[in-house]
PDBQT receptor file of N, H, CA, C and O in Angstrom, charges set to zero:
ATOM      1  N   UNK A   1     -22.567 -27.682  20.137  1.00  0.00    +0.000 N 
ATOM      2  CA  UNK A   1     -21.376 -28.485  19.990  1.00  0.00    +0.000 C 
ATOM      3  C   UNK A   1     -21.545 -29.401  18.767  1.00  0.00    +0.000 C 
ATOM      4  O   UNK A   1     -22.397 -30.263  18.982  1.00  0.00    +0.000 OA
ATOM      5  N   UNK A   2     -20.931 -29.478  17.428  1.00  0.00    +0.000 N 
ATOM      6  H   UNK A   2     -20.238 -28.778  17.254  1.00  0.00    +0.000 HD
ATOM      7  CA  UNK A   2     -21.042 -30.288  16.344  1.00  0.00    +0.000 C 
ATOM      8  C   UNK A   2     -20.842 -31.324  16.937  1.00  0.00    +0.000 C 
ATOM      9  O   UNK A   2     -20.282 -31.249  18.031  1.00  0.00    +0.000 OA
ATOM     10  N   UNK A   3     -21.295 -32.821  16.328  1.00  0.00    +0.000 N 
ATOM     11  H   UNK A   3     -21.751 -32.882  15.439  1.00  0.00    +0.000 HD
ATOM     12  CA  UNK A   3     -21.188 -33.985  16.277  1.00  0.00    +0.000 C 
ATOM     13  C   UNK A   3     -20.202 -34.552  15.762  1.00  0.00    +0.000 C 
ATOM     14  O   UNK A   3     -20.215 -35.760  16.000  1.00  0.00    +0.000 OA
ATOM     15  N   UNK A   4     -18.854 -34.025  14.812  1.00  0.00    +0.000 N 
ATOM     16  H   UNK A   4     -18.843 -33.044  14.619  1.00  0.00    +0.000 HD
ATOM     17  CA  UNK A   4     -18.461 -34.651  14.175  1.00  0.00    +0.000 C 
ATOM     18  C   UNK A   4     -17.033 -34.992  15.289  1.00  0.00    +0.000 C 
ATOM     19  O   UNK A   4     -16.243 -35.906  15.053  1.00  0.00    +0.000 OA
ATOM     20  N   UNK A   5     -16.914 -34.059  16.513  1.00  0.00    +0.000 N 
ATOM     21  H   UNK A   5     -17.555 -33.317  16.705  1.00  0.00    +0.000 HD
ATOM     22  CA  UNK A   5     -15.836 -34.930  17.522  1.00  0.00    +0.000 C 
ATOM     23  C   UNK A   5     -16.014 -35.754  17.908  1.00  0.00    +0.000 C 
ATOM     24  O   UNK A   5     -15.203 -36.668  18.053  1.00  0.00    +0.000 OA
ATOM     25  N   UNK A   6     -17.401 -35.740  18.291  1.00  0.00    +0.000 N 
ATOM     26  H   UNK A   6     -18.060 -34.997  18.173  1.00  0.00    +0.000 HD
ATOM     27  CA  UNK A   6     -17.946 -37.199  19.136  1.00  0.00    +0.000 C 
ATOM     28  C   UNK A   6     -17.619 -38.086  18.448  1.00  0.00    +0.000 C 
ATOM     29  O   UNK A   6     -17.400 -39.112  19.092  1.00  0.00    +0.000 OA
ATOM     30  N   UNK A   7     -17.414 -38.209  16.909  1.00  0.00    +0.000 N 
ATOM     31  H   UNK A   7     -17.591 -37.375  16.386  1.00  0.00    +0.000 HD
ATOM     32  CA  UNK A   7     -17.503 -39.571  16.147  1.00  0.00    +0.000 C 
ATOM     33  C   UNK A   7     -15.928 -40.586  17.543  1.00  0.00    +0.000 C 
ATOM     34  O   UNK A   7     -15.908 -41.691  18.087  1.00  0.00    +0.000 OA
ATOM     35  N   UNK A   8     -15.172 -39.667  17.537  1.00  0.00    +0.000 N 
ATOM     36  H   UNK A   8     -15.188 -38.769  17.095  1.00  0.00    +0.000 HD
ATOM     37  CA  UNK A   8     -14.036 -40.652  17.815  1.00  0.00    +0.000 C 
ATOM     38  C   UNK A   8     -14.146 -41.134  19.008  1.00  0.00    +0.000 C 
ATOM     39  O   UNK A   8     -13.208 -41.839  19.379  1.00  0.00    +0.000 OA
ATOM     40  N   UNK A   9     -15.319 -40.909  19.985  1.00  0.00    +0.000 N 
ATOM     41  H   UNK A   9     -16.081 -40.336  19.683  1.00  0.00    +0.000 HD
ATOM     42  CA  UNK A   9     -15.333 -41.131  21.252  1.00  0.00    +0.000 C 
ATOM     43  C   UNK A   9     -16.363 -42.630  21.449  1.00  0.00    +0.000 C 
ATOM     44  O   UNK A   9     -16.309 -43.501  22.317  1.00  0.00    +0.000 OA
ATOM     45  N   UNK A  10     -17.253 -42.485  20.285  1.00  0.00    +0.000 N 
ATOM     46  H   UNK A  10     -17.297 -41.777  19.580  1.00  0.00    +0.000 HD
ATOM     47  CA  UNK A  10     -18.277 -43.421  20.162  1.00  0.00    +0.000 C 
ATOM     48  C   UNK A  10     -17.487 -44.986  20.036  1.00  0.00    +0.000 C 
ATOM     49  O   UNK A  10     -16.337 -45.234  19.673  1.00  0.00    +0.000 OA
ATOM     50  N   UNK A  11     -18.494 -45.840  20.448  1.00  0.00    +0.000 N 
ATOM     51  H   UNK A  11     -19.429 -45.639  20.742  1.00  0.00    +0.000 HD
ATOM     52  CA  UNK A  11     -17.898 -47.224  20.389  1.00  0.00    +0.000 C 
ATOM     53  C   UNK A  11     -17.937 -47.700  18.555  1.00  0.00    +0.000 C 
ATOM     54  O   UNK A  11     -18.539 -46.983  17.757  1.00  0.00    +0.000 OA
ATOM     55  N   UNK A  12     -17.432 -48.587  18.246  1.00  0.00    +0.000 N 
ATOM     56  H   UNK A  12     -16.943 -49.170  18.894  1.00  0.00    +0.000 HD
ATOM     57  CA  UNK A  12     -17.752 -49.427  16.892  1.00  0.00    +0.000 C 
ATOM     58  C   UNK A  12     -19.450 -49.715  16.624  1.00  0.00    +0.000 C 
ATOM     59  O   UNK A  12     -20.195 -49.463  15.677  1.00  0.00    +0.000 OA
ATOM     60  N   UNK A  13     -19.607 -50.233  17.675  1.00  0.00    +0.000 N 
ATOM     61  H   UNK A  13     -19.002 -50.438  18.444  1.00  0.00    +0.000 HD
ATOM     62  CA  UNK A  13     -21.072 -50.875  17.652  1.00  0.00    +0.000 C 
ATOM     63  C   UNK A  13     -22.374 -48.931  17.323  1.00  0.00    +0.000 C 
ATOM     64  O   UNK A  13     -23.387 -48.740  16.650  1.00  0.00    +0.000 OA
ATOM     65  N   UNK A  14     -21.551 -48.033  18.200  1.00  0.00    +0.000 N 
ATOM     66  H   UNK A  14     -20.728 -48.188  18.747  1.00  0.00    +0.000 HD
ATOM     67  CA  UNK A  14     -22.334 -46.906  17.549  1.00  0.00    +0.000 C 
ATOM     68  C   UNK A  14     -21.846 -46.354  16.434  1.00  0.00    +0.000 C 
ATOM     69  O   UNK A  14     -22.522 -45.443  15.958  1.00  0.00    +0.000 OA
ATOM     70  N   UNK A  15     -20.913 -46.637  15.917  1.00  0.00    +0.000 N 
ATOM     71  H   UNK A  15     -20.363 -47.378  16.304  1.00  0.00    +0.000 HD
ATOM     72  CA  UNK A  15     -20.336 -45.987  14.419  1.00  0.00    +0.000 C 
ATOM     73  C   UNK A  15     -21.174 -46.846  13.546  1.00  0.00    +0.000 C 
ATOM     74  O   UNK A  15     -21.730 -46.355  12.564  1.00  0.00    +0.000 OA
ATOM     75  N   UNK A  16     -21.312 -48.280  13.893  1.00  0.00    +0.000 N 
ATOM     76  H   UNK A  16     -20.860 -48.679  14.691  1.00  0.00    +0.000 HD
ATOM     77  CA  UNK A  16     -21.939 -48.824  12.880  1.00  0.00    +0.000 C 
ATOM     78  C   UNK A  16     -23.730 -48.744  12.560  1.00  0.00    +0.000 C 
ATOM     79  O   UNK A  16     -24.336 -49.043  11.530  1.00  0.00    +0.000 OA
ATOM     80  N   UNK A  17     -24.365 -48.108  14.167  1.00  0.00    +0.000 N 
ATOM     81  H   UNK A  17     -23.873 -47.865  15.003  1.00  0.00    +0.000 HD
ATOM     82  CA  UNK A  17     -25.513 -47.998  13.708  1.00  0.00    +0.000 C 
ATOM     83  C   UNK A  17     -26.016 -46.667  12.827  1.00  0.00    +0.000 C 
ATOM     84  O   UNK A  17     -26.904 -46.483  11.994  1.00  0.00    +0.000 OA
ATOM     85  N   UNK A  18     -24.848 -45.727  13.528  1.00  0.00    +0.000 N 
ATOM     86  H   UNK A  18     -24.127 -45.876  14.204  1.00  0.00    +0.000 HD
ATOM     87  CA  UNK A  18     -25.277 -44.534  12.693  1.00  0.00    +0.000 C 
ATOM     88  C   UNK A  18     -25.309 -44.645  11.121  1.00  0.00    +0.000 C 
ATOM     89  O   UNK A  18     -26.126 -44.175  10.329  1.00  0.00    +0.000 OA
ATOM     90  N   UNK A  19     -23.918 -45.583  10.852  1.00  0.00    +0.000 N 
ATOM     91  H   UNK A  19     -23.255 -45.965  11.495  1.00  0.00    +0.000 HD
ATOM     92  CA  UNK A  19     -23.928 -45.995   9.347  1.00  0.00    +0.000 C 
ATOM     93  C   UNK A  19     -24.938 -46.207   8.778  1.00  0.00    +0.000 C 
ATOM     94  O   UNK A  19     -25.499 -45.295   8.172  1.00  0.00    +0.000 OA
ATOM     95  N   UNK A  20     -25.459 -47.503   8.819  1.00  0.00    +0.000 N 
ATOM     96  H   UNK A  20     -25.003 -48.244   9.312  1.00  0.00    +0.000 HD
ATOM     97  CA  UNK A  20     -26.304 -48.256   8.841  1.00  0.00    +0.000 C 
ATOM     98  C   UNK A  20     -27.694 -47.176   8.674  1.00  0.00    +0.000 C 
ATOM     99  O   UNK A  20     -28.367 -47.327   7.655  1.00  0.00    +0.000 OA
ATOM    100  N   UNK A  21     -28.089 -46.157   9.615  1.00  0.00    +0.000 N 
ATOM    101  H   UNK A  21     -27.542 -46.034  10.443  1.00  0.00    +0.000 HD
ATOM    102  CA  UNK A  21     -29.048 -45.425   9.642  1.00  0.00    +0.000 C 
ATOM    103  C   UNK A  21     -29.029 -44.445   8.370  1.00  0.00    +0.000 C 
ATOM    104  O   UNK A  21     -30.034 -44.276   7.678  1.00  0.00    +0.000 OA
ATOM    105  N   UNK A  22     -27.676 -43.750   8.096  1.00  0.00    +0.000 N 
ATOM    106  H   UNK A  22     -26.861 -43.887   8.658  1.00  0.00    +0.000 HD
ATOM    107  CA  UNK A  22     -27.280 -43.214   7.138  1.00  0.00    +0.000 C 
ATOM    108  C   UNK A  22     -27.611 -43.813   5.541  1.00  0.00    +0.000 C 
ATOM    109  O   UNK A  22     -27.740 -43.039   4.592  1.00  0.00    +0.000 OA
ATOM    110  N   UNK A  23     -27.693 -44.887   5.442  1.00  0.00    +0.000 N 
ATOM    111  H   UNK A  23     -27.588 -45.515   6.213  1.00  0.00    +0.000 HD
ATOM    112  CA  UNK A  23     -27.793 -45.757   4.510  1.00  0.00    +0.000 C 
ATOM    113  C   UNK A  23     -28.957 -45.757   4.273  1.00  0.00    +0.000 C 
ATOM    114  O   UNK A  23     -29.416 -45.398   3.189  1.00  0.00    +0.000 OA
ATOM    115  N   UNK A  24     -29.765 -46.235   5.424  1.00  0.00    +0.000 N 
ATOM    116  H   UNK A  24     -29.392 -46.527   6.305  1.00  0.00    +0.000 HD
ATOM    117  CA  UNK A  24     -30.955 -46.648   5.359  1.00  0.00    +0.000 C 
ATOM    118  C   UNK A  24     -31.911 -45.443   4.662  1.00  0.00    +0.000 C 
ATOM    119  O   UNK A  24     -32.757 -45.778   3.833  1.00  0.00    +0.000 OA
ATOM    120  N   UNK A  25     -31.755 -44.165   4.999  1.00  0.00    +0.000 N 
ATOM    121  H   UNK A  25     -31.067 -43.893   5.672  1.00  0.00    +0.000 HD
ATOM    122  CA  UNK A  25     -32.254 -42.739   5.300  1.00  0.00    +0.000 C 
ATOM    123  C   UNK A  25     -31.903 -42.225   3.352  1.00  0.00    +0.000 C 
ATOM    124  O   UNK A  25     -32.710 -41.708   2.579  1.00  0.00    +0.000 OA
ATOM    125  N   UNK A  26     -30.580 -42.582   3.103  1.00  0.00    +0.000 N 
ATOM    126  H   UNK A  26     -29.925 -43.001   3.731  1.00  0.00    +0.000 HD
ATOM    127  CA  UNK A  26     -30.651 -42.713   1.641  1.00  0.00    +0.000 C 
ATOM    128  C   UNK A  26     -31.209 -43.566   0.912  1.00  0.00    +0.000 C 
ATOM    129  O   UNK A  26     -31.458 -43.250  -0.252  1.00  0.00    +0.000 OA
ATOM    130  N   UNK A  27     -31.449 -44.478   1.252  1.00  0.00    +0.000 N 
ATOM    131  H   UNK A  27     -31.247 -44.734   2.197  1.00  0.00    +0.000 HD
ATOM    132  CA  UNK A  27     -31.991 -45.712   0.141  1.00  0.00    +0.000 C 
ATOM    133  C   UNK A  27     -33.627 -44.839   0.263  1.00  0.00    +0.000 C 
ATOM    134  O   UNK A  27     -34.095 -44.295  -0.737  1.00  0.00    +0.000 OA
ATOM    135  N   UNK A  28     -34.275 -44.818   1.455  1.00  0.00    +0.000 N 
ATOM    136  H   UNK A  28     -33.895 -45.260   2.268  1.00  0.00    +0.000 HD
ATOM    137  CA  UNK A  28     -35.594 -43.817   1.045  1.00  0.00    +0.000 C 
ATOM    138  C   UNK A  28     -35.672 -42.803   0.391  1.00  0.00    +0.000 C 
ATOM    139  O   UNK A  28     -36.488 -42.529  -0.490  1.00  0.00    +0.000 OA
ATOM    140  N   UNK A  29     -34.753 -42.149   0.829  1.00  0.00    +0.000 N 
ATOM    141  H   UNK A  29     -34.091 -42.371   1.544  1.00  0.00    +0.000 HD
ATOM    142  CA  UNK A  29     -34.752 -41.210  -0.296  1.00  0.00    +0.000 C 
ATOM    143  C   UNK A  29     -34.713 -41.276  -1.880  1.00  0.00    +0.000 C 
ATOM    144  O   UNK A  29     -35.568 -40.743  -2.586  1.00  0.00    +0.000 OA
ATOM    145  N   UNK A  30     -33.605 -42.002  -2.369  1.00  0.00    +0.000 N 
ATOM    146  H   UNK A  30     -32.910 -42.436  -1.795  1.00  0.00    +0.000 HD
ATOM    147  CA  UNK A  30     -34.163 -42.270  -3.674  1.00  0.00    +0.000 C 
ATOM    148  C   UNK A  30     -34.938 -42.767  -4.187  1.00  0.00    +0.000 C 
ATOM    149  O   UNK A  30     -35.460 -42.504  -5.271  1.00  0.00    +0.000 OA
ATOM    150  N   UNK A  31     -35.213 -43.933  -3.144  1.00  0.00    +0.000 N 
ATOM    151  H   UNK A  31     -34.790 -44.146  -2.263  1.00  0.00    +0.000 HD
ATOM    152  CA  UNK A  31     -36.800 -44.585  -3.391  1.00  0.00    +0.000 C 
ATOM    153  C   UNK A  31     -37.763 -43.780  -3.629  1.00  0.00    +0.000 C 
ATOM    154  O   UNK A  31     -38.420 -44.190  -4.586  1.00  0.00    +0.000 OA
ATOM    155  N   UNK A  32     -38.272 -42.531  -3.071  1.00  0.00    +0.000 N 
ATOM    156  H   UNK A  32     -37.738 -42.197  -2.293  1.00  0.00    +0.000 HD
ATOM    157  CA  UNK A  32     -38.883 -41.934  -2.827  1.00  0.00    +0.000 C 
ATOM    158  C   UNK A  32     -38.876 -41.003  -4.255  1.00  0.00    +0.000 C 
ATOM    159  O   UNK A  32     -39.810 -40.857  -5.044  1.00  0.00    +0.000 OA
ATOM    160  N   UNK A  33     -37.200 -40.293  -4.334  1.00  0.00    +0.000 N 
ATOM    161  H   UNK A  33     -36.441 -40.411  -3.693  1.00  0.00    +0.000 HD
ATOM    162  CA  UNK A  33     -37.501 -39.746  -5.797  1.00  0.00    +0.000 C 
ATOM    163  C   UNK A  33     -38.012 -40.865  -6.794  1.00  0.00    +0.000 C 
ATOM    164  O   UNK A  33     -39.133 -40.726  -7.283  1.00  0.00    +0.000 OA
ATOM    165  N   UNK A  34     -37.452 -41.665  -7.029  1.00  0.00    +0.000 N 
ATOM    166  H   UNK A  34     -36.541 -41.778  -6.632  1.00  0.00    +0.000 HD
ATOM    167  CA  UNK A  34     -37.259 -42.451  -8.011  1.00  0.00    +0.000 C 
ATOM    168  C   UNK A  34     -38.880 -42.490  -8.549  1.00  0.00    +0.000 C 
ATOM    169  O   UNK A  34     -39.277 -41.979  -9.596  1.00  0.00    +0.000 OA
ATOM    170  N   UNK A  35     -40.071 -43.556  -7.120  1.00  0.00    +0.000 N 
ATOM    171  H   UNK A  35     -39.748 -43.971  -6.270  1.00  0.00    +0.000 HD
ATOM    172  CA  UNK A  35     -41.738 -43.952  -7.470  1.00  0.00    +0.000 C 
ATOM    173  C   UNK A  35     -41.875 -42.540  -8.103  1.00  0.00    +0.000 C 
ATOM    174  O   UNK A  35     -42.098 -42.333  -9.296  1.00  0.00    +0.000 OA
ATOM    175  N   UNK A  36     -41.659 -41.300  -6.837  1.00  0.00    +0.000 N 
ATOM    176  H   UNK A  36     -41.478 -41.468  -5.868  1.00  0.00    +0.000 HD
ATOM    177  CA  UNK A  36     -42.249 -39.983  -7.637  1.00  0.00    +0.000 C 
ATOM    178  C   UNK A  36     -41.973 -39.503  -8.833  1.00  0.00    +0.000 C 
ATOM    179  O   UNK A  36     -42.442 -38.423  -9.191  1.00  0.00    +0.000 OA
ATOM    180  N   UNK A  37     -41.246 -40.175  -9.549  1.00  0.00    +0.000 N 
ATOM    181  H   UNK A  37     -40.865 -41.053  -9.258  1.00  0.00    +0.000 HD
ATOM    182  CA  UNK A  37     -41.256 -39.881 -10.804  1.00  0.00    +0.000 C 
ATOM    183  C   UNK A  37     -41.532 -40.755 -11.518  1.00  0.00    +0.000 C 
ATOM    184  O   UNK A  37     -41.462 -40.235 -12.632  1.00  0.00    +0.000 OA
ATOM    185  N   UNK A  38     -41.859 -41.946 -11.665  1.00  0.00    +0.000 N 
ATOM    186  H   UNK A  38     -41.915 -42.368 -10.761  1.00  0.00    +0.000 HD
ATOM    187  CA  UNK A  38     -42.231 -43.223 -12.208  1.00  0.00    +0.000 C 
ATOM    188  C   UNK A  38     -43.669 -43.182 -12.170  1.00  0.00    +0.000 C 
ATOM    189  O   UNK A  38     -44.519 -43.597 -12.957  1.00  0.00    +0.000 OA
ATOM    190  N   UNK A  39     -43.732 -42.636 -11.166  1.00  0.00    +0.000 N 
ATOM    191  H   UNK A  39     -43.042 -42.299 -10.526  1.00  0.00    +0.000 HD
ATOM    192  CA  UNK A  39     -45.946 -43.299 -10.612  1.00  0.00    +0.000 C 
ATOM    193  C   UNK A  39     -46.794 -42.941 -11.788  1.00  0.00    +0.000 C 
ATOM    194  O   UNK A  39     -47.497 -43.810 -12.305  1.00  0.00    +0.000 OA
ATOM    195  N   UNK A  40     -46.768 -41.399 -12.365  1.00  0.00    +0.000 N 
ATOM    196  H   UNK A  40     -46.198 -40.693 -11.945  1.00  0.00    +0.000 HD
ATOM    197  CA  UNK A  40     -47.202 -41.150 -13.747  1.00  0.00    +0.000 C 
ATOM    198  C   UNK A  40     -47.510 -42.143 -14.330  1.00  0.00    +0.000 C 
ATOM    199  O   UNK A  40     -48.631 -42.644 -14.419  1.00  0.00    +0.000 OA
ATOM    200  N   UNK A  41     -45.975 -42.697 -15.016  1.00  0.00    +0.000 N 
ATOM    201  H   UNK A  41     -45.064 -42.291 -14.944  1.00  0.00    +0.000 HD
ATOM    202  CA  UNK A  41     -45.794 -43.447 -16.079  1.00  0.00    +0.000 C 
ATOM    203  C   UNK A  41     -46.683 -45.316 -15.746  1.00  0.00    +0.000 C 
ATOM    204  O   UNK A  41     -47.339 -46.061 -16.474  1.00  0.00    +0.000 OA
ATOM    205  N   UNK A  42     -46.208 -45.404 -14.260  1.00  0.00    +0.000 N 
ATOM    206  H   UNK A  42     -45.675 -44.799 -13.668  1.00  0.00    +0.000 HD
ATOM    207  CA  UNK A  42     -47.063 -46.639 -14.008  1.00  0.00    +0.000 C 
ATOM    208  C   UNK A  42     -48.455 -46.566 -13.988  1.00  0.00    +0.000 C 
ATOM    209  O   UNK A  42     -49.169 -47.483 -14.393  1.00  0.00    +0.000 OA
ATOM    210  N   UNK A  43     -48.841 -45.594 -13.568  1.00  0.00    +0.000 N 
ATOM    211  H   UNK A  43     -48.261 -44.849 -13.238  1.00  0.00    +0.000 HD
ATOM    212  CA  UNK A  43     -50.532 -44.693 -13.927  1.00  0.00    +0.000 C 
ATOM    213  C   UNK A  43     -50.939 -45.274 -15.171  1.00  0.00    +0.000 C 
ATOM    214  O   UNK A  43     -51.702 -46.228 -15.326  1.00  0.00    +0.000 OA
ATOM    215  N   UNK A  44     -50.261 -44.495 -16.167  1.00  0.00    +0.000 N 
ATOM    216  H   UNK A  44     -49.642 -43.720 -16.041  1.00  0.00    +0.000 HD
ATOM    217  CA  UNK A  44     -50.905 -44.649 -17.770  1.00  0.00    +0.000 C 
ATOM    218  C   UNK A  44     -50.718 -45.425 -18.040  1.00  0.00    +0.000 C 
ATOM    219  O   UNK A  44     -51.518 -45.716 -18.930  1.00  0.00    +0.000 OA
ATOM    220  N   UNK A  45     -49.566 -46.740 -17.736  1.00  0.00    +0.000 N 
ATOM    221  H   UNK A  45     -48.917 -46.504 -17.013  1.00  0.00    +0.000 HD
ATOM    222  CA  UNK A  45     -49.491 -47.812 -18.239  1.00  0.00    +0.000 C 
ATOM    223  C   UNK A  45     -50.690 -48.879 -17.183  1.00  0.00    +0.000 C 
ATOM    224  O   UNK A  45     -50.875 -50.003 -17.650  1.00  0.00    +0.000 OA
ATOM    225  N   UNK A  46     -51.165 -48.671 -16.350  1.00  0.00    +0.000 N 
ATOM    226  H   UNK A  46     -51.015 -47.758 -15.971  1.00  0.00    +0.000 HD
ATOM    227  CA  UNK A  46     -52.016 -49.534 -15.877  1.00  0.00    +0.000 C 
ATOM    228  C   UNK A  46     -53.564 -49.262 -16.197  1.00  0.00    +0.000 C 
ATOM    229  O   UNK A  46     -54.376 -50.150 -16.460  1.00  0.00    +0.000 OA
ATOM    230  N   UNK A  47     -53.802 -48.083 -16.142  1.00  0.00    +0.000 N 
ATOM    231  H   UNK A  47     -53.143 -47.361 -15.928  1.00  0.00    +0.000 HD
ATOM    232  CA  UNK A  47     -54.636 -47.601 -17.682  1.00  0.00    +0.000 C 
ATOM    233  C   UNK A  47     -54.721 -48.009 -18.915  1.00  0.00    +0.000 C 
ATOM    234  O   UNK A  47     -55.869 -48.200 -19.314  1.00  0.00    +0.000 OA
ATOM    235  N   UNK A  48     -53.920 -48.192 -19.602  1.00  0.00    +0.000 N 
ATOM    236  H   UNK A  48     -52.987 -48.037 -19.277  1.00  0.00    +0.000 HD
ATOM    237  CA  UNK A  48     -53.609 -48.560 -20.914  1.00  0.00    +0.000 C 
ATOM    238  C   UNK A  48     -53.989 -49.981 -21.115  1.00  0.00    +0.000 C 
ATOM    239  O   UNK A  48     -54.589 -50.413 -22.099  1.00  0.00    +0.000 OA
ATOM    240  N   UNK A  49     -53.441 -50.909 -19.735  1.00  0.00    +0.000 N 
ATOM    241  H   UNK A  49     -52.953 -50.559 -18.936  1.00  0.00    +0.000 HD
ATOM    242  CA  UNK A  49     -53.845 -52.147 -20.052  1.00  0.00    +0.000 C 
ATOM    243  C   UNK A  49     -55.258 -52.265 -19.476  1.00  0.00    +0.000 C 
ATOM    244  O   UNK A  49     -56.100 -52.447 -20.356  1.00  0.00    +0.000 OA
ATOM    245  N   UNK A  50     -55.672 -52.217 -18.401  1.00  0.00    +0.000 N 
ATOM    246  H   UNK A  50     -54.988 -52.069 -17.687  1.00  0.00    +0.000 HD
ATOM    247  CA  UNK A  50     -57.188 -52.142 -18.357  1.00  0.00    +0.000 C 
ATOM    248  C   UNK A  50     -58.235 -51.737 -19.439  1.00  0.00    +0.000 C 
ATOM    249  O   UNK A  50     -59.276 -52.394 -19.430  1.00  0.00    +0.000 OA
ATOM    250  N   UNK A  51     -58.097 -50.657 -20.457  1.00  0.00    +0.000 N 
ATOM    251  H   UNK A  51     -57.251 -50.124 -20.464  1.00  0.00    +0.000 HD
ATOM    252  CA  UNK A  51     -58.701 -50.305 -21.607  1.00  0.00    +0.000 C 
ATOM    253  C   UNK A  51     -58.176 -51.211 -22.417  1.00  0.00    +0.000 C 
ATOM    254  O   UNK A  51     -58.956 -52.138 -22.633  1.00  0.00    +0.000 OA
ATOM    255  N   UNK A  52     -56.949 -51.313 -23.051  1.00  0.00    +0.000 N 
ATOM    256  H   UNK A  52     -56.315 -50.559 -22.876  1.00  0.00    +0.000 HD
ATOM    257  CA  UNK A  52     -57.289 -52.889 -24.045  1.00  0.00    +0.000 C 
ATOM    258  C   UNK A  52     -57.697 -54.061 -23.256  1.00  0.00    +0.000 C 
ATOM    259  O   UNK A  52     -57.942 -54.920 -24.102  1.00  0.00    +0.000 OA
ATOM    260  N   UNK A  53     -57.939 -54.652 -21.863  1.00  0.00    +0.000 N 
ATOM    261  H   UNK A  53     -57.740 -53.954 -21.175  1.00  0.00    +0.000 HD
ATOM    262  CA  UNK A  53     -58.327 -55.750 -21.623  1.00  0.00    +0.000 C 
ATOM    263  C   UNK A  53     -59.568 -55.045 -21.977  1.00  0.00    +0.000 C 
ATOM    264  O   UNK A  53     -59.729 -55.215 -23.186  1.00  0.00    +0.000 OA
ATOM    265  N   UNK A  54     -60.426 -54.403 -21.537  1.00  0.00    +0.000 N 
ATOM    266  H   UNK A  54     -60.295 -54.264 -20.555  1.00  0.00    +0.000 HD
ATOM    267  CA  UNK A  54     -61.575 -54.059 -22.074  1.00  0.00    +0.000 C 
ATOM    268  C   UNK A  54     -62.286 -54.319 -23.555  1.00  0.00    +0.000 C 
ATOM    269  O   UNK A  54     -63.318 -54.926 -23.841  1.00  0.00    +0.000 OA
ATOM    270  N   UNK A  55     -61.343 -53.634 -24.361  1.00  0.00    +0.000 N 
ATOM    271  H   UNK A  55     -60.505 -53.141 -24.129  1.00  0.00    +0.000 HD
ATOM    272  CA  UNK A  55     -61.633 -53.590 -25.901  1.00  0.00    +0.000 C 
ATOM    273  C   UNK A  55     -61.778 -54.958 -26.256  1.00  0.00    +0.000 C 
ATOM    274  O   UNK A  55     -62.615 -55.346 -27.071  1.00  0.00    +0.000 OA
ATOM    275  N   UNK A  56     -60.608 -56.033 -25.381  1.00  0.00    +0.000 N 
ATOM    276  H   UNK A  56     -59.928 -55.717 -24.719  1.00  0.00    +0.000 HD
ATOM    277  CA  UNK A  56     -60.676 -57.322 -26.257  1.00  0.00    +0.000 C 
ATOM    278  C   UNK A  56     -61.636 -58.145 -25.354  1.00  0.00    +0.000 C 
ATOM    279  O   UNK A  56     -61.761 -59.310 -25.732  1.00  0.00    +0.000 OA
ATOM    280  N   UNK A  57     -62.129 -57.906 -24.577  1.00  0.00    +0.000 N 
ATOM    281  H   UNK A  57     -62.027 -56.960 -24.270  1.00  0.00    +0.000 HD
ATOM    282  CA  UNK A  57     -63.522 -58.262 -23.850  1.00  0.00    +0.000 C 
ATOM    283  C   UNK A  57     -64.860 -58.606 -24.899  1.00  0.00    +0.000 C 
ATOM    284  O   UNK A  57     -65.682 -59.482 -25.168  1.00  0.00    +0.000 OA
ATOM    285  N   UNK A  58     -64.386 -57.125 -25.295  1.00  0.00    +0.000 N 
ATOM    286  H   UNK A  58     -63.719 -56.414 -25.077  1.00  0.00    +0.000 HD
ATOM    287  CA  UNK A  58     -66.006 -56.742 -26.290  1.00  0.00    +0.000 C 
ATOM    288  C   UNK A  58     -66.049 -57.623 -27.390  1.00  0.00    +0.000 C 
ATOM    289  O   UNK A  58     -66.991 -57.576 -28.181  1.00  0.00    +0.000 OA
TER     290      UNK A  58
C-alpha cells in the first residue's frame, strides 16, 4: 500500500515530523557530498601549512 494516501489521514503534528525528517535526511546528505569532496583539498591544505610552519621553524 503506498504512503502517499496516508499523508491526508495523518495529524499536522505527523506531517510536520516527517517534514522535518525529510529535511534533516537532506541536509546530510549534502553535507556528506559536499566534506567528500572538500576533504582532499582540506588534506593538502593542512599539509601545506604544517610543512611551511616547519621550514620557518628551521
Amino acid at each position: 500500500m503506498p504512503l502517499i494516501p496516508r499523508w491526508r489521514y495523518m495529524t499536522d503534528e505527523s506531517k510536520a515530523l516527517v517534514k522535518r525528517g525529510a529535511v534533516s535526511l537532506l541536509v546530510v546528505f549534502v553535507a556528506v557530498v559536499v566534506l567528500r569532496s572538500l576533504l582532499p583539498w582540506v588534506l593538502l591544505g593542512l599539509i601545506a601549512w604544517l610543512f611551511w610552519s616547519w621550514v620557518r621553524r628551521r
